[in-house]
C-alpha positions as CSV (number, residue, x, y, z in Angstrom):
1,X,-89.2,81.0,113.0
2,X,-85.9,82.1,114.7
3,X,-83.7,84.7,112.3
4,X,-80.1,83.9,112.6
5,X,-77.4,86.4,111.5
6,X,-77.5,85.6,108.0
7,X,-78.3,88.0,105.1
8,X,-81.0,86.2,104.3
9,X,-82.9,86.8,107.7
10,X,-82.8,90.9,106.9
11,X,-85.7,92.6,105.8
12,X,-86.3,95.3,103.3
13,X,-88.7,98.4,104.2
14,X,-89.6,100.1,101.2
15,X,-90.0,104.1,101.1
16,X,-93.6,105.0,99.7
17,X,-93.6,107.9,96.9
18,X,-95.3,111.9,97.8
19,X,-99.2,111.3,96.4
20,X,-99.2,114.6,95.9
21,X,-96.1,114.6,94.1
22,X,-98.1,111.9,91.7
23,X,-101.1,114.2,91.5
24,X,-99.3,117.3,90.5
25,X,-98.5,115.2,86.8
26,X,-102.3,113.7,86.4
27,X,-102.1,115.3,82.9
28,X,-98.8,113.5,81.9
29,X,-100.3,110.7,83.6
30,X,-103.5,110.7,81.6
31,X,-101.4,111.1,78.3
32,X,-99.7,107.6,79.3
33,X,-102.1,106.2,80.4
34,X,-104.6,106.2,77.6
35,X,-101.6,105.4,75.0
36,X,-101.0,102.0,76.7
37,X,-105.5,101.8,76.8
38,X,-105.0,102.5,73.0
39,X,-108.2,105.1,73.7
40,X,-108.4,108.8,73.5
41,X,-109.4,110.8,76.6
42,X,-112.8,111.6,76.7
43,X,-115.9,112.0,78.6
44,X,-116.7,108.1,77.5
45,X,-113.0,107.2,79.1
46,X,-112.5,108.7,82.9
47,X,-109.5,108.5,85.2
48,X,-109.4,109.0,88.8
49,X,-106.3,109.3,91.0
50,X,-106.6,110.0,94.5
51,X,-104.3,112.9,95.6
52,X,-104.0,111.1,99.3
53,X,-102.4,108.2,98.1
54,X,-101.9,107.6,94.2
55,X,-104.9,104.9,93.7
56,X,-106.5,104.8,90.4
57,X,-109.7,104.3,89.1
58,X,-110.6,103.9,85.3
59,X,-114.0,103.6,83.9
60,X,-115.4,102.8,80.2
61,X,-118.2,104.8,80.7
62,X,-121.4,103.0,80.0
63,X,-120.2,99.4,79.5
64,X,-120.3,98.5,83.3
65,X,-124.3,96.6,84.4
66,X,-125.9,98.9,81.7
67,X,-124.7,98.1,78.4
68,X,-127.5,98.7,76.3
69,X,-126.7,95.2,74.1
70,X,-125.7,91.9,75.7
71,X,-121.5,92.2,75.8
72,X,-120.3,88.9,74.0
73,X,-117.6,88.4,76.2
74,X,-113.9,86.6,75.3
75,X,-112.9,83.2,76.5
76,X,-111.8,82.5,79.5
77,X,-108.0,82.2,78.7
78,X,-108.2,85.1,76.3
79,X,-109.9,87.5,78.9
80,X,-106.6,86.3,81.6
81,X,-104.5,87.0,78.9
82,X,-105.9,90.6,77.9
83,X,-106.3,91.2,81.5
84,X,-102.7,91.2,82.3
85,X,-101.2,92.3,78.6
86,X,-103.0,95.5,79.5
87,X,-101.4,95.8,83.0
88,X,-98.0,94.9,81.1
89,X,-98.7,97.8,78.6
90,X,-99.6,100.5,81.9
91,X,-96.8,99.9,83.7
92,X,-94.0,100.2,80.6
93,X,-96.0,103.8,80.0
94,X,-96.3,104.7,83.6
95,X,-92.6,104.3,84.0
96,X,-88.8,105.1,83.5
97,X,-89.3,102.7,80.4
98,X,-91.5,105.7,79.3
99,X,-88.9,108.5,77.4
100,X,-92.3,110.9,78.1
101,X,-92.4,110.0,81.7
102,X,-92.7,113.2,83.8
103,X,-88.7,114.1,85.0
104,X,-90.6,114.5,88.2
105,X,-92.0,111.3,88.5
106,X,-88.2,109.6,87.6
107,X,-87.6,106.3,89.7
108,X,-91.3,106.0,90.2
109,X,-93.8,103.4,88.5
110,X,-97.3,103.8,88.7
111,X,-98.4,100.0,88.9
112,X,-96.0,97.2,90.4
113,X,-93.9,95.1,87.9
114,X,-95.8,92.4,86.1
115,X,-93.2,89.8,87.6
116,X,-94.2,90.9,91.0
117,X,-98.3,90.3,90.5
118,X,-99.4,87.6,92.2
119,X,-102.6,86.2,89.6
120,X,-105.8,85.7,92.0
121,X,-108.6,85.2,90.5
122,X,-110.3,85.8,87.1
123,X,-114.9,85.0,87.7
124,X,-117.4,86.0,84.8
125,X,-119.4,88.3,86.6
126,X,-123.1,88.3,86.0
127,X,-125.9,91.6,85.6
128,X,-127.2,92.1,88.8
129,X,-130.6,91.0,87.3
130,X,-128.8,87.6,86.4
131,X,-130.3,87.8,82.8
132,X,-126.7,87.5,81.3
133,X,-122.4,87.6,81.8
134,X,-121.9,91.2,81.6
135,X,-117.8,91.1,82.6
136,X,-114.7,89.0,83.2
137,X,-113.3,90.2,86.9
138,X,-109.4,89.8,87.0
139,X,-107.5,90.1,90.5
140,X,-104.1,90.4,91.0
141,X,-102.3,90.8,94.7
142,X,-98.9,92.9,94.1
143,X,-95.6,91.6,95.8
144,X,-92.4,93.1,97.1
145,X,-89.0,91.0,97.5
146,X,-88.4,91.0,101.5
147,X,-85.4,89.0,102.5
148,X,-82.1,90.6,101.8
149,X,-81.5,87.6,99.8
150,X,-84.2,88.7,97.2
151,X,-85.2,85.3,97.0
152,X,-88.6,85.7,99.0
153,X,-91.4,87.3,98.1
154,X,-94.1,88.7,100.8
155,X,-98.0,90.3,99.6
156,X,-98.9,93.5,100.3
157,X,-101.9,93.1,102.7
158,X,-104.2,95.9,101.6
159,X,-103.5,96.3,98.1
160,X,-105.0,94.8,95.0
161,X,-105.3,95.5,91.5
162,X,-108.2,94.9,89.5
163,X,-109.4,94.5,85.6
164,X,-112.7,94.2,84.2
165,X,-113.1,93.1,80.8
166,X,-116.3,93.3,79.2
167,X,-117.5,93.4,75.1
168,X,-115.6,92.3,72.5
169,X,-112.5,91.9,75.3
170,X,-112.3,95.5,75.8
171,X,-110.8,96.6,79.0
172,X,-113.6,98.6,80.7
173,X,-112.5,99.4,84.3
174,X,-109.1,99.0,86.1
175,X,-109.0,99.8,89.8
176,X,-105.2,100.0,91.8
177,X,-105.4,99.9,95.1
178,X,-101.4,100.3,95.3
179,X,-99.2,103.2,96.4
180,X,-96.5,103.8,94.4
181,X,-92.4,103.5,95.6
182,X,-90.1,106.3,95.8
183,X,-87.3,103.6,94.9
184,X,-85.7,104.0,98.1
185,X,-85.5,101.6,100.4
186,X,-83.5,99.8,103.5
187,X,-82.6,96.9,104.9
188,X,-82.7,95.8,108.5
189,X,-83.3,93.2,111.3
190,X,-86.2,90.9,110.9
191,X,-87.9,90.0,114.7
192,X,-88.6,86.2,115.7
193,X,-92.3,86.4,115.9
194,X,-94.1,86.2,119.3
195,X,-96.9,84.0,119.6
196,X,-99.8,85.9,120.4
197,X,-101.0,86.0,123.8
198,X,-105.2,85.6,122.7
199,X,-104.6,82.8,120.3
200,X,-101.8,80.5,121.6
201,X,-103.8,78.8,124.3
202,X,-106.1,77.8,121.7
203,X,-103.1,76.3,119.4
204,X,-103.4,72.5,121.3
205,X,-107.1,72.4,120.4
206,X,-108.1,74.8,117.8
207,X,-107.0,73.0,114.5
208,X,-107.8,76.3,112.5
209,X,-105.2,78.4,113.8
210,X,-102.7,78.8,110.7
211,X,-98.8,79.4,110.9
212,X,-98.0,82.8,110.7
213,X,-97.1,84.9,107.1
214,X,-95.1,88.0,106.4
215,X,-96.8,90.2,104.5
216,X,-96.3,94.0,103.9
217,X,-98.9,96.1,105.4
218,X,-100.7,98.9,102.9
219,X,-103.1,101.2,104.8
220,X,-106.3,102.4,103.5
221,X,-106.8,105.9,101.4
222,X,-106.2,108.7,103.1
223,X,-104.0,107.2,105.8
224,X,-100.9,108.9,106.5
225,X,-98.1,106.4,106.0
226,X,-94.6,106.9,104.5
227,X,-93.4,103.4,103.6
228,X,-94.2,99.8,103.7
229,X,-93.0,97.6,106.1
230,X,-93.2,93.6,106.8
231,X,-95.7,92.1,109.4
232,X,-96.4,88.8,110.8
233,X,-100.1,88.1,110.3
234,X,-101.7,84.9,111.8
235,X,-105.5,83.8,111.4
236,X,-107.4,81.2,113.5
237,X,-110.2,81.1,111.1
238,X,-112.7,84.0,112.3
239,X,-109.9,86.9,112.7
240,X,-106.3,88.0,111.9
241,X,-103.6,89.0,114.1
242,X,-100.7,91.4,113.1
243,X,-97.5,91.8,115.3
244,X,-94.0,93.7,114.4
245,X,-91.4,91.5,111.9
246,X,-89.3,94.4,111.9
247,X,-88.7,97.6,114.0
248,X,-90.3,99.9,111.9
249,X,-93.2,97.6,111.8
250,X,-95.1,99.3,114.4
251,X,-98.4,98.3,116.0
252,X,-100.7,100.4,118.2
253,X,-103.6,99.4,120.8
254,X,-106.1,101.7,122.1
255,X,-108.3,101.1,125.0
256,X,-110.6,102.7,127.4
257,X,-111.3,102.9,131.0
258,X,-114.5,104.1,132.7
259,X,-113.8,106.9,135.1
260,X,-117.4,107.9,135.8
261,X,-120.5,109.2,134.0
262,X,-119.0,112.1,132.7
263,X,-115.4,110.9,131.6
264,X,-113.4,107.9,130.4
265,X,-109.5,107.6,130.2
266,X,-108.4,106.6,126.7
267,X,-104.5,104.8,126.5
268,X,-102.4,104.0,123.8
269,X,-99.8,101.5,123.7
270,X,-97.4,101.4,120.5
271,X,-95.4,98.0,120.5
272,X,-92.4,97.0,117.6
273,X,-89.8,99.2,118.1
274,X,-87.4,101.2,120.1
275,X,-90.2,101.6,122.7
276,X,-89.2,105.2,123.0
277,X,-92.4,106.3,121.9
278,X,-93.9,110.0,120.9
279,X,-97.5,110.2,120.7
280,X,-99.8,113.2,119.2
281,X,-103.9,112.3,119.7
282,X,-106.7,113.9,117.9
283,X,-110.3,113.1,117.2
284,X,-114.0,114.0,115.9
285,X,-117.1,113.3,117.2
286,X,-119.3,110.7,115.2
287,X,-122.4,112.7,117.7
288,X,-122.1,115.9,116.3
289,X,-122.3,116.2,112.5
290,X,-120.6,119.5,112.6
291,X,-118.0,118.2,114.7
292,X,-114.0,119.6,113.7
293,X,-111.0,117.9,113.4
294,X,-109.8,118.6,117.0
295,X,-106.2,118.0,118.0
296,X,-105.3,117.0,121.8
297,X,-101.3,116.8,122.2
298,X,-99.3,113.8,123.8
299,X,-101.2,112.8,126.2
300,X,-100.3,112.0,129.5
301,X,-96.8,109.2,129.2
302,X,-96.2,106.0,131.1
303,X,-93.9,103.0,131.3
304,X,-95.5,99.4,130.4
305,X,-94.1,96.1,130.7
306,X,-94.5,94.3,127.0
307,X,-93.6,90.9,126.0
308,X,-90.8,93.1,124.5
309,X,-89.7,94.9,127.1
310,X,-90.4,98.1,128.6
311,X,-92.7,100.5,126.2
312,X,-94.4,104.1,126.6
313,X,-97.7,104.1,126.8
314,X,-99.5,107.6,126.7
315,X,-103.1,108.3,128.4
316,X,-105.6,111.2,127.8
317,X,-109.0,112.2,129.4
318,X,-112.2,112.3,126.8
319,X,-115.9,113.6,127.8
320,X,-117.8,110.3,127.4
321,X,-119.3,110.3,123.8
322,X,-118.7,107.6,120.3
323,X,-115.5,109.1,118.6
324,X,-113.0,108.3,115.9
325,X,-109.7,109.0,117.9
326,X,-107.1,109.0,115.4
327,X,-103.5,109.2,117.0
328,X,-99.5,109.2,115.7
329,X,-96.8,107.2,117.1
330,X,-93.2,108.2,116.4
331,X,-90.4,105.9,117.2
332,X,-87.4,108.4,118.7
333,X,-84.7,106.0,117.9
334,X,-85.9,104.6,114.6
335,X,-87.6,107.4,113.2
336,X,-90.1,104.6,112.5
337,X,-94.0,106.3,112.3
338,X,-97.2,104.9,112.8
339,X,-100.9,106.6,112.3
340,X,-103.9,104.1,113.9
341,X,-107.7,105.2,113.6
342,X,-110.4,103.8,116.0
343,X,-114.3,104.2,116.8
344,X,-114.2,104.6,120.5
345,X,-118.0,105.2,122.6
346,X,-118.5,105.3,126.5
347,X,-119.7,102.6,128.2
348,X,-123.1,102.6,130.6
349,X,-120.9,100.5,133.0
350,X,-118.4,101.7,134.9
351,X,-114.7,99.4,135.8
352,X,-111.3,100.4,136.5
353,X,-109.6,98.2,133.9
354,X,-112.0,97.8,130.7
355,X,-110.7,97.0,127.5
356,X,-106.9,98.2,128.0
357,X,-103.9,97.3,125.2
358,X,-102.7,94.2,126.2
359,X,-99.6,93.9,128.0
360,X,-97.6,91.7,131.0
């Protein structure tokens, strides 16, 4: 895929809402939400939401695996169809369409539009004893427009929405994996995707090696991230590559070198963007249960050679040890920000080149 100057060949980036924002109106929320459930709120009827990132989690207490009756369960096409009426119903109360809506949560929908879920899959989900059907299991894979055109539509890898309907087609648990937008968003450049350098020399003779998607990339709970942008993601059947469709679709390597028995060098390597890069490292120790959060600076800087052009890299020292180094990568020209989490251990062995980011 080469982008030509057209409209069309822009892509949008879409500005994630404040969680916290969202968590500060869980009482207006609740009120909503339980008006489109049609249940009052209750110690029978719970909702979560996550103050890190706006996921939701509702539960009919009791009529998940241990209903004390066998549920008799809806049809098929009836249980697709309550499924997403009731998604319908959340996201017209959880909304601007709402006249109750919290003035601070104005421009800002707490579940996707319906026209933008992709249907998945809808299974009848048996008791773990397999005795009988205890629930329907609906899935449904939210989309974003991403061409300027807004004639494309890309998934959000990472995100999911789910419905389980169980007795008498009641809805009895809904779980959104989904941050919510701010409504703000911007259009830019979309990259020519770059083959990548571990699976093209299989292309000629590995058959599975799929063309490569855009999708949107959501991260997990707790992850800093401040929007959404596009990625290209490309599978040859066992794993899945992600590189940059945009230049605020960052990615970041880390990898280790051996120094001695005492120490290993740790370096980063952020590629998509600018390739002005600023880094800030910190980490815990998986070795020590009372480890703390410990922060470590920039590290030390570098100039690598990438397949798109010259990038900083930034190195730090670590006592060898198993880790989770998490470390921030800050575009200086884009503004563009990444945050990328990894399990890191010394190695008994000791080499001058082990398991660095890949570059040329």
């Amino acid at each position: 895929m080469i982008p030509s100057n057209s409209y069309d060949d822009k892509v949008y980036v879409y500005a994630l809402a404040n969680p916290s924002l969202i968590y500060q109106q869980i009482h207006a929320i609740e009120i909503s939400f339980f008006e489109a459930m049609q249940v009052v709120a209750s110690d029978r009827h719970t909702l979560l939401l996550s103050e890190s990132s706006a996921w939701l989690d509702y539960t009919a207490v009791g009529e998940i695996w241990d209903r004390k009756s066998p549920p008799a369960l809806p049809e098929r096409d009836n249980a697709l169809k309550i499924a997403e009426n009731v998604l319908g119903k959340i996201e017209q109360k959880c909304s601007d369409a709402n006249n109750k809506w919290p003035e601070q949560l104005r421009g800002i929908s707490l579940l996707p539009p319906a026209r933008l879920l992709r249907r998945q899959s809808l299974h009848a989900i048996p008791r773990p004893d397999s005795s009988t059907w205890d629930h329907w299991l609906y899935r449904a894979e939210p989309q974003l427009l991403y061409d300027g055109g807004s004639k494309k539509r890309a998934g959000v890898y990472g995100s999911q929405i789910e419905v389980r309907i169980g007795h008498l087609g009641k809805i009895i648990s809904i779980r959104s994996r989904w941050r919510p937008l701010s409504g703000e968003r911007i259009l830019t450049e979309m990259k020519s995707f770059v083959e990548d350098e571990e699976l093209h020399p299989q292309r000629s003779e590995d058959k599975d090696l799929q063309p490569p998607i855009v999708n949107f990339l959501l991260e997990g709970d707790g992850i800093p991230q401040h929007y959404l942008a596009p990625y290209y993601f490309q599978t040859d059947g066992h794993r899945i590559t992600m590189t940059s469709a945009s230049s605020w679709s960052l990615t970041v390597d880390i990898g280790r070198t051996q120094q001695n028995d005492t120490t290993m060098i740790l370096t980063a390597l952020a590629q998509g963007g600018s390739g002005d890069y600023r880094y800030n490292w910190a980490f815990y120790s998986l070795s020590d249960f009372d480890s703390k959060f410990i922060e470590m600076g920039s590290g030390q800087t570098d100039i690598a050679n990438t397949l798109e052009g010259k990038s900083i890299s930034s190195s730090i020292e670590f006592p060898n040890g198993h880790y989770v180094v998490m470390i921030n990568v800050r575009d200086s020209v884009t503004g563009a920000f990444k945050h990328h989490q990894q399990q890191v251990f010394s190695s008994a062995f000791l080499s001058s080149d082990e398991s660095l980011p890949a570059i040329s």
